[in-house]
DOBA-221060 format. One record per residue (C-alpha): residue number from 1; residue in one letter; x negated, y negated, z. Coordinates in steps of 0.02 Angstrom, whole numbers, plus 32768, in hexadecimal, padded with zeros to 4 digits. Example, Ala and Ser with C-alpha at 12.3 -4.5 7.8 and 13.67 -1.06 7.14 Angstrom:
<rec><num>1</num><residu>A</residu><X>7D99</X><Y>80E1</Y><Z>8186</Z></rec>
<rec><num>2</num><residu>S</residu><X>7D54</X><Y>8035</Y><Z>8165</Z></rec>
END
This chain:
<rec><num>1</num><residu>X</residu><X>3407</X><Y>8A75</Y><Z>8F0F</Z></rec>
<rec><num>2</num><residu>X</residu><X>3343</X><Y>8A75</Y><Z>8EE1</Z></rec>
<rec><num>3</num><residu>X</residu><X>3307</X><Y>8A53</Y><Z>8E48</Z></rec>
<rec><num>4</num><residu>X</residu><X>3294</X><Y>8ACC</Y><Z>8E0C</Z></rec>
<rec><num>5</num><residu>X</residu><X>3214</X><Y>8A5A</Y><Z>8DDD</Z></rec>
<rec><num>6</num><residu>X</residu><X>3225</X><Y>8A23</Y><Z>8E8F</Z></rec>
<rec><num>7</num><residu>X</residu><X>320B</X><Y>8AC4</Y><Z>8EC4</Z></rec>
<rec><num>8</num><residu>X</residu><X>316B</X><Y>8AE2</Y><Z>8E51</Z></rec>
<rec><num>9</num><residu>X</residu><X>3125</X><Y>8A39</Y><Z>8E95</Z></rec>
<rec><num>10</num><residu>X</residu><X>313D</X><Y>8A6F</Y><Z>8F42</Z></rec>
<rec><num>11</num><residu>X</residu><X>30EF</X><Y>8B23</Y><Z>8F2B</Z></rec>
<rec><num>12</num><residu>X</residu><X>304F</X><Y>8AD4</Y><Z>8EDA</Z></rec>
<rec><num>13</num><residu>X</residu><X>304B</X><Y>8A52</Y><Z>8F77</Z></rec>
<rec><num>14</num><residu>X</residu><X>3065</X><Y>8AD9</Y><Z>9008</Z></rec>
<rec><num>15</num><residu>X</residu><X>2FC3</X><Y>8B38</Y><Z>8F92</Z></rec>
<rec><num>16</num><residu>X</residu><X>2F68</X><Y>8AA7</Y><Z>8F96</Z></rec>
<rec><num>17</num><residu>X</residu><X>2F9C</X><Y>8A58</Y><Z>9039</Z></rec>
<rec><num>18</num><residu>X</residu><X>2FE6</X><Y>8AD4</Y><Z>90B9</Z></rec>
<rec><num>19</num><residu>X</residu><X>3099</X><Y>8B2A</Y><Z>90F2</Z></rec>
<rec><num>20</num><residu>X</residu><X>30A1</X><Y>8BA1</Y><Z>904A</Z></rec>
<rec><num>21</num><residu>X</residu><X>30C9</X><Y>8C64</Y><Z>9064</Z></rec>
<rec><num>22</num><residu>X</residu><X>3026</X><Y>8C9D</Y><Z>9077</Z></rec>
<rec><num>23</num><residu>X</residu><X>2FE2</X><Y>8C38</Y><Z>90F0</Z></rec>
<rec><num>24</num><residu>X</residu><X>2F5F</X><Y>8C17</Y><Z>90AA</Z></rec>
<rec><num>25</num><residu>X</residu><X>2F26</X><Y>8B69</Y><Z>904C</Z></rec>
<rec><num>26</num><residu>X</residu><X>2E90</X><Y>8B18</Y><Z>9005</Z></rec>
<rec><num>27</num><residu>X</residu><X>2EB1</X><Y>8A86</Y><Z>9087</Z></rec>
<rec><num>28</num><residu>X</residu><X>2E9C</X><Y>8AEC</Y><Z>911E</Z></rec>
<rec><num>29</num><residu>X</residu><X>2E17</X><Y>8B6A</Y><Z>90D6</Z></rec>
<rec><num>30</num><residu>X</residu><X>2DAD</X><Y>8ACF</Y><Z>90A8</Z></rec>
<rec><num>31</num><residu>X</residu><X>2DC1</X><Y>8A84</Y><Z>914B</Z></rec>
<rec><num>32</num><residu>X</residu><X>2D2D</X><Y>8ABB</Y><Z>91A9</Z></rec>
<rec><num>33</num><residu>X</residu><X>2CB8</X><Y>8AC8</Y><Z>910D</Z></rec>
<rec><num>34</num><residu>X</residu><X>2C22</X><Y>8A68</Y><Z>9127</Z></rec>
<rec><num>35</num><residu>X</residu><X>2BBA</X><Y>8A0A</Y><Z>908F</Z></rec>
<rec><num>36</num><residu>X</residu><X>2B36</X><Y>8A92</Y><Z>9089</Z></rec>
<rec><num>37</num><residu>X</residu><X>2BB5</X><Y>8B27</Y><Z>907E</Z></rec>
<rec><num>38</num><residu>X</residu><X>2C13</X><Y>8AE8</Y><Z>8FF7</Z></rec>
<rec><num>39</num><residu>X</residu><X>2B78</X><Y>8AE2</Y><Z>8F81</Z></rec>
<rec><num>40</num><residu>X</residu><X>2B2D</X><Y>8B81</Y><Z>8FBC</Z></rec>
<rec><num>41</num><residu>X</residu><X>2B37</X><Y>8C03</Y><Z>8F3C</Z></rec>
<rec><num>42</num><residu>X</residu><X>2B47</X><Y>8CB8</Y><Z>8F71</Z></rec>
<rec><num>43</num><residu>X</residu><X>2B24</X><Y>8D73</Y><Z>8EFF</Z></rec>
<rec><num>44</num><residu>X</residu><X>2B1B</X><Y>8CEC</Y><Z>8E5D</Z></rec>
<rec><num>45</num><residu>X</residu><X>2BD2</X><Y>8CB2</Y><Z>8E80</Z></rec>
<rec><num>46</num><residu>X</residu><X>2C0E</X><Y>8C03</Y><Z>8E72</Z></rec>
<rec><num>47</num><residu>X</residu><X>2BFA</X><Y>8BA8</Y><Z>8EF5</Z></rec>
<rec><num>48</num><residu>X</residu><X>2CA9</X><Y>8B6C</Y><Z>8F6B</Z></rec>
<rec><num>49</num><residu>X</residu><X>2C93</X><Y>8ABC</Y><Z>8F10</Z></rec>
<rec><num>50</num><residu>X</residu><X>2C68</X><Y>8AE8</Y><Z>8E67</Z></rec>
<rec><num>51</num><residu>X</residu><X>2D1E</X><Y>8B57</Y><Z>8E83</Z></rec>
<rec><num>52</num><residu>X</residu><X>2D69</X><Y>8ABC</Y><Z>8ED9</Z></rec>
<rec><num>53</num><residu>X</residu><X>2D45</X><Y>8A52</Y><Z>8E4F</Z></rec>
<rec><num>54</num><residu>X</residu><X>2D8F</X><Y>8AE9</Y><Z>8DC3</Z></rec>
<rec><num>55</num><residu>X</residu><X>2E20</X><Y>8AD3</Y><Z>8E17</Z></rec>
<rec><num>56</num><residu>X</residu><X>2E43</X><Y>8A37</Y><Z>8E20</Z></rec>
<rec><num>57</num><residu>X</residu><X>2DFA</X><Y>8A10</Y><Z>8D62</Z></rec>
<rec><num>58</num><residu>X</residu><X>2E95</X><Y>8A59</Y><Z>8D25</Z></rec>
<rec><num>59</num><residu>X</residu><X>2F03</X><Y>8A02</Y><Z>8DA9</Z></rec>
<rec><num>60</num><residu>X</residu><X>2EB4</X><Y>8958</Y><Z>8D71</Z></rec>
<rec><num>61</num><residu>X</residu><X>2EBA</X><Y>898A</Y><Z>8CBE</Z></rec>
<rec><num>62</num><residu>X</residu><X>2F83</X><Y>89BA</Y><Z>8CC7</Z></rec>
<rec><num>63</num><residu>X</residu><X>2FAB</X><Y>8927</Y><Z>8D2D</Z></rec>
<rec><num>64</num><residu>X</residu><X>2F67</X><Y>88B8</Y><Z>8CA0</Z></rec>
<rec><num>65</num><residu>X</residu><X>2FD0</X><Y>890E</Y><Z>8C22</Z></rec>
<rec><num>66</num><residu>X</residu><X>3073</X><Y>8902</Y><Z>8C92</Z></rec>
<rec><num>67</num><residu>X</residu><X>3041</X><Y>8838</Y><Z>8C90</Z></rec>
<rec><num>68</num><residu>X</residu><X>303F</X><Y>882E</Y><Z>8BEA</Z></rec>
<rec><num>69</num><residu>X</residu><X>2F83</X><Y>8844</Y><Z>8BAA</Z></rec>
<rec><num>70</num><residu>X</residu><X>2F59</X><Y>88D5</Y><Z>8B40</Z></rec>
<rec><num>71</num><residu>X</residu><X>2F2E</X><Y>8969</Y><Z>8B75</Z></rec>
<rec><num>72</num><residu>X</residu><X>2E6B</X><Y>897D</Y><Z>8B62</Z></rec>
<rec><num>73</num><residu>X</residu><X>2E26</X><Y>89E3</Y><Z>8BE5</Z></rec>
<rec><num>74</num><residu>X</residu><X>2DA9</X><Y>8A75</Y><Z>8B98</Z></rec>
<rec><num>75</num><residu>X</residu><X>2D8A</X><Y>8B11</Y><Z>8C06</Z></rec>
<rec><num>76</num><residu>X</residu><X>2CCD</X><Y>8B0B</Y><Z>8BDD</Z></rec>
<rec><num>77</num><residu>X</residu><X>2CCF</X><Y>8A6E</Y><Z>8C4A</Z></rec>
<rec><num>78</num><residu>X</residu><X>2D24</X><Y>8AAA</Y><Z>8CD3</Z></rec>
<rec><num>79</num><residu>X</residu><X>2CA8</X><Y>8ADC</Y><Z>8D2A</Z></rec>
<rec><num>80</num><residu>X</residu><X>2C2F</X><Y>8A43</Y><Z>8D23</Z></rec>
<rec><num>81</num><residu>X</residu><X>2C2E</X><Y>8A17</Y><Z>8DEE</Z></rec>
<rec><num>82</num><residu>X</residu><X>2BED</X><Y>896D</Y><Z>8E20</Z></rec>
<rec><num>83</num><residu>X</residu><X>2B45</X><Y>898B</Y><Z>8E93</Z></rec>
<rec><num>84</num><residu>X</residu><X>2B77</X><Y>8985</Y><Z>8F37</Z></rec>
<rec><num>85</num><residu>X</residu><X>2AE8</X><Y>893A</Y><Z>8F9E</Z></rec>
<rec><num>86</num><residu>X</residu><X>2B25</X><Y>8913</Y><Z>9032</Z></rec>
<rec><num>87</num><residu>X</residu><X>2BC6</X><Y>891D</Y><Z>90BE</Z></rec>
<rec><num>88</num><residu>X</residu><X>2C09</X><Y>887B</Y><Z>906D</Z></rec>
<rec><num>89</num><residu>X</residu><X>2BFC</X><Y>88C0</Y><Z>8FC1</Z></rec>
<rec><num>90</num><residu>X</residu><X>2C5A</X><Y>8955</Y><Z>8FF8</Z></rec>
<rec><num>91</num><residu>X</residu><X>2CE4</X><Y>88F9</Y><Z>905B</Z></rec>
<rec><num>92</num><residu>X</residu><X>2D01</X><Y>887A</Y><Z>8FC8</Z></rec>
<rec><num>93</num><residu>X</residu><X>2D03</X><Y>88FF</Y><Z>8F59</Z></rec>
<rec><num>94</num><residu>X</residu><X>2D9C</X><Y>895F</Y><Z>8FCD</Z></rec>
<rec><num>95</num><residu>X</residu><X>2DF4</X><Y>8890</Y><Z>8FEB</Z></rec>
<rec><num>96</num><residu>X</residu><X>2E06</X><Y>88A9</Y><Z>8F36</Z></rec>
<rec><num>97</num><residu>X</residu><X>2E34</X><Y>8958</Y><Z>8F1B</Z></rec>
<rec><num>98</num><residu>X</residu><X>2EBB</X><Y>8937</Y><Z>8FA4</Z></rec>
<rec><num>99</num><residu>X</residu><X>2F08</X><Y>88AD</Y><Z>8F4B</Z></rec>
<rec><num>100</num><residu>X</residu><X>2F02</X><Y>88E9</Y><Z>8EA0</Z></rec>
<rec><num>101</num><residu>X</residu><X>2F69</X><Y>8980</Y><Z>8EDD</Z></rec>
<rec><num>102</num><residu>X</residu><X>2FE6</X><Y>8908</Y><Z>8F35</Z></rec>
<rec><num>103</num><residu>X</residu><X>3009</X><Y>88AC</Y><Z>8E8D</Z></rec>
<rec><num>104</num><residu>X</residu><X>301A</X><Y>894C</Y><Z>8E2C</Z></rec>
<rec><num>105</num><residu>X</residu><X>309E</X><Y>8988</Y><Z>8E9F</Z></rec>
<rec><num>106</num><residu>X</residu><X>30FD</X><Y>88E2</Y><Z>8E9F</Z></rec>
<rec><num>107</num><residu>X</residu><X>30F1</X><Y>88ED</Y><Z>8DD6</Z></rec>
<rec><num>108</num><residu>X</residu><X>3129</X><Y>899A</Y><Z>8DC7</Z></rec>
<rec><num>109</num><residu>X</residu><X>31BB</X><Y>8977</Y><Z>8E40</Z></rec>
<rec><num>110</num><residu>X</residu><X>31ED</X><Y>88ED</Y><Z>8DD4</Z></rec>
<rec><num>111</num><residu>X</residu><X>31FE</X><Y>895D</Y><Z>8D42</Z></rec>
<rec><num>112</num><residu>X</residu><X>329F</X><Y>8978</Y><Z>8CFA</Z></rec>
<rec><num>113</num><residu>X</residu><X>32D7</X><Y>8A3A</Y><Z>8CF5</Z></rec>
<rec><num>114</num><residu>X</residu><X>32E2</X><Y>8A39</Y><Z>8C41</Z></rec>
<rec><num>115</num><residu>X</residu><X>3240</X><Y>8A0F</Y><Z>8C1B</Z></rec>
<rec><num>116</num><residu>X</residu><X>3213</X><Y>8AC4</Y><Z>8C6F</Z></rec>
<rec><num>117</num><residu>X</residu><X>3248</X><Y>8B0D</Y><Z>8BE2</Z></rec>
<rec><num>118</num><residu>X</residu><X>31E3</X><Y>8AAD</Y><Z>8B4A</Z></rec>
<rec><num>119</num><residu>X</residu><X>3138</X><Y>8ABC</Y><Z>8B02</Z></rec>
<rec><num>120</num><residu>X</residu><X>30B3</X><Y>8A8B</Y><Z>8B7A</Z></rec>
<rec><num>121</num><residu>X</residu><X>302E</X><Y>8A15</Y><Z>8B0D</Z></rec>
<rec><num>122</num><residu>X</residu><X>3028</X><Y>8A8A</Y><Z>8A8F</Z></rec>
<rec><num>123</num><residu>X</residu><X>3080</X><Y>8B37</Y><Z>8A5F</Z></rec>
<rec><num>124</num><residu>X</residu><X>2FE4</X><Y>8B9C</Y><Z>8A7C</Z></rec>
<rec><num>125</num><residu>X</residu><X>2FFF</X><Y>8B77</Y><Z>8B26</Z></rec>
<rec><num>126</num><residu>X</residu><X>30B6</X><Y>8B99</Y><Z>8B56</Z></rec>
<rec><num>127</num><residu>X</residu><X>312A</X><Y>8B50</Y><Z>8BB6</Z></rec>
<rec><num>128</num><residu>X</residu><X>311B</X><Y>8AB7</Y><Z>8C4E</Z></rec>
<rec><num>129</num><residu>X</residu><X>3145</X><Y>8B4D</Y><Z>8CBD</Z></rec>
<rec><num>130</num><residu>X</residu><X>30C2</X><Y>8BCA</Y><Z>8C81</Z></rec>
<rec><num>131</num><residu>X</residu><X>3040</X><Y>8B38</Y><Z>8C96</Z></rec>
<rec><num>132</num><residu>X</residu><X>3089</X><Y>8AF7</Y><Z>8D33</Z></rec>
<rec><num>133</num><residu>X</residu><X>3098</X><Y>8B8C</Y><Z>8D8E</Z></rec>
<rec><num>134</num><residu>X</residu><X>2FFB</X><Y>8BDF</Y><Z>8D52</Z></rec>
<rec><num>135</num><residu>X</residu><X>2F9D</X><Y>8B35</Y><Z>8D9D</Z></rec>
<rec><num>136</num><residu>X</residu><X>2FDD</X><Y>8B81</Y><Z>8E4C</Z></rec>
<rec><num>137</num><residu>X</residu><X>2FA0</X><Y>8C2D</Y><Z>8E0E</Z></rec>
<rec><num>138</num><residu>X</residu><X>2EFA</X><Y>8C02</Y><Z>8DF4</Z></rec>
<rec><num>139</num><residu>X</residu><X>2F07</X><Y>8B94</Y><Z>8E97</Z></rec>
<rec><num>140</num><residu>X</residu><X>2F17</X><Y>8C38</Y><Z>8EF1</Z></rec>
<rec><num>141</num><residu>X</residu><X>2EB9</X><Y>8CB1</Y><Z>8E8B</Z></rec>
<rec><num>142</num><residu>X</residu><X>2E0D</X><Y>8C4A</Y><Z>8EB2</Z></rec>
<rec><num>143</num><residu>X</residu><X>2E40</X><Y>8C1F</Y><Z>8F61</Z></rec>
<rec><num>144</num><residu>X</residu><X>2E27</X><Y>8CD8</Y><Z>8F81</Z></rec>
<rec><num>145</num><residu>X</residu><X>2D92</X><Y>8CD2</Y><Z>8F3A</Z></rec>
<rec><num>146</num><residu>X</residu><X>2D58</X><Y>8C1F</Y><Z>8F93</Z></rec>
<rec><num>147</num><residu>X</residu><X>2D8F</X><Y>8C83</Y><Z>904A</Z></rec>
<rec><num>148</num><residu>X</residu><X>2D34</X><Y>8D1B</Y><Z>9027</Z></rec>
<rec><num>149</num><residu>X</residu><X>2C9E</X><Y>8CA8</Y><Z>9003</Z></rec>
<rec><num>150</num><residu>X</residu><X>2CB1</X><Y>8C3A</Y><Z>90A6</Z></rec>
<rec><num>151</num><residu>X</residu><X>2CAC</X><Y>8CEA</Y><Z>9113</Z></rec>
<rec><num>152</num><residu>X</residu><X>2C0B</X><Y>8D18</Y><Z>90A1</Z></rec>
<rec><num>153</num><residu>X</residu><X>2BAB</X><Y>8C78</Y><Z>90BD</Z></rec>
<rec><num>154</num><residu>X</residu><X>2BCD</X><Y>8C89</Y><Z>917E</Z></rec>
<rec><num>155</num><residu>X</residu><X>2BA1</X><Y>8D34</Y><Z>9192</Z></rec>
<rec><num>156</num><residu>X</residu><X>2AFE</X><Y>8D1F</Y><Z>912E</Z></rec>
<rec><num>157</num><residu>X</residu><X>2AD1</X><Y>8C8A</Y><Z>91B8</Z></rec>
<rec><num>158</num><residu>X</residu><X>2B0C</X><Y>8CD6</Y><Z>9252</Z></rec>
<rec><num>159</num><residu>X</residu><X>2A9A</X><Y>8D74</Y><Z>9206</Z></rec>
<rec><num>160</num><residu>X</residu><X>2A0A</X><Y>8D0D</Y><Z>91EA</Z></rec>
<rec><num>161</num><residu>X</residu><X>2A1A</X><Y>8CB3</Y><Z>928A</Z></rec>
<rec><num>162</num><residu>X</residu><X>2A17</X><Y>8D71</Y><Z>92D5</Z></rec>
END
């Protein structure tokens, strides 16, 4: 039998990583995304890595807590993208955003089932469940946006290029 916290690990992966139910995954969609489109910003919008690095801001921030360290990420940083100057800047950036969402799974699968059900951090923020499966959430809410961007960015060059 699965532990649920197993099972909330592995849904957060497959969002992250590949394999989840919508077939869809910020691995994949990222794939093909050069430097250049990443940081170009369309209508106003974030850019892809200024979402990229949202995202994982609160994966980095919740992974510290579950190791022990408080719990001091602040939403009016989590937005702050590093400058991405340059392929290499963008593929270090993605090494790292790959490997901070392999730890967080393998620390959320670790997770006892109780824990689930206690107060995450603080009561103002609910349970390890509400946080934990609101992380994947928010995975998927902005990876709409990020592949609605992607198609934007390419049809404004393949217009220009008209």
């Amino acid at each position: 039998m699965n532990k649920i916290t197993t099972l909330i690990g592995k849904q957060f992966h497959d969002a992250y990583l590949g394999k989840n139910w919508t077939a869809v995954n910020l691995k994949d969609t990222l794939a093909d995304v050069s430097w250049e489109e990443s940081i170009t910003q369309v209508y106003g919008l974030n850019t892809i890595a200024t979402l990229v690095f949202h995202m994982n801001y609160y994966v980095k921030g919740v992974t510290a807590f579950l190791q022990g360290k408080p719990l001091s990420i602040k939403d009016k940083f989590s937005f702050e993208c590093p400058i991405i100057a340059s392929h290499d800047d963008w593929i270090e950036f993605m090494n790292s955003v790959w490997l901070d969402a392999e730890v967080f799974t393998a620390l959320v699968s670790e997770l006892p089932d109780d824990r689930m059900f206690e107060e995450f951090a603080d009561y103002q923020y609910g349970s390890y469940f509400r946080n934990l499966c609101g992380i994947t959430e928010h995975i998927h809410y902005h990876l709409g946006q990020i592949v609605m961007l992607k198609k934007i960015i390419r049809q404004q060059k393949s217009t220009a290029a008209i």
